[in-house]
C-alpha positions, 0 to 999 in steps of 0.5 A: 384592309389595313395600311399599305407600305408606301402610304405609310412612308407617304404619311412620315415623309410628310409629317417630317415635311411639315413638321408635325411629328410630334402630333402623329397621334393627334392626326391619326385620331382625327383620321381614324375617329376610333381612338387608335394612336398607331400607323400600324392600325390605320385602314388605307382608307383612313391612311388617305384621310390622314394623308389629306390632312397633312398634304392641306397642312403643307399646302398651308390651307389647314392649320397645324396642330404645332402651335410653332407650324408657319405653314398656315395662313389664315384667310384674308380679312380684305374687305371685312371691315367694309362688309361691317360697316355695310352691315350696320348701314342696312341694320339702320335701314331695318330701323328706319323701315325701307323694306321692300314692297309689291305692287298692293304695298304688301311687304315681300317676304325672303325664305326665312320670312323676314322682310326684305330691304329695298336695295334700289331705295338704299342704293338711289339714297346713297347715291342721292346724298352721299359726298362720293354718288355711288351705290353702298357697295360701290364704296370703299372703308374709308367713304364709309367712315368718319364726319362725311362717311356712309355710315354717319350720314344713315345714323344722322338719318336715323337720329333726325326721323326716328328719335325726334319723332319718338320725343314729341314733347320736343320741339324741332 
């Protein structure tokens, strides 16, 4: 069944809203997947996809296909920072080994079977030997950085076990 009259006025009040007129034929393409460029052709199933999209893009939860479209605002990057450096923490921890182990000292595997990390171990060094005693979650961006950071101190961790023990020659 074709559009109906009022999805079809719903559609261009809302293109008008939010400014992407120019783009109609784009959104109807990507409503339809059938490679029409008019209103006149869509189904009043594809009508409430095309409706979907522009009412997320008023809404500014998608982006535009108007380059100059203000409506949209990308997800936050709160925390990103953090979850980096709390990533390179734990690719240390790989390094150095600390995985988690059952009571015969067999490696626990996860689902894709792949050791996992001993968490409580990672958690009770950081707590241990951090200048802030918290576990690696509980730490912000700025503990985790610079001289006295989180992260400098597992790479000063990793530097004093791994490499020197891999340089025998060397003495301490």
């Amino acid at each position: 069944m074709l559009i109906q009259a009022p999805q079809m006025k719903r559609i261009f009040s809302l293109l008008r809203e939010t400014g992407e007129t120019a783009w109609r034929d784009e959104y109807i393409g990507l409503a339809s997947n059938r490679g029409i460029t008019s209103t006149k052709e869509l189904t009043v199933d594809e009508a409430k996809v095309m409706i979907g999209l522009l009412l997320g893009v008023k809404a500014g939860q998608r982006k535009a296909f108007n380059p100059n479209n203000t409506l949209y605002t990308p997800p936050s990057t709160t925390g990103t920072e953090e979850n980096r450096l709390r990533r390179k923490v734990l690719s240390i921890c790989h390094t150095l080994g600390w995985y988690l182990r059952d009571e015969n000292n067999v490696l626990v595997l996860d689902a894709q079977d792949k050791p996992q990390l001993d968490m409580n171990r990672i958690d009770r060094y950081c707590q241990r030997h951090s200048k802030y005693k918290k576990t690696l979650n509980q730490h912000t961006y700025s503990e985790l950085t610079g001289k006295a950071g989180l992260v400098w101190l597992f790479e000063t961790l990793r530097t004093n076990t791994i490499y020197k023990e891999s340089k025998p020659w060397k003495k301490n």
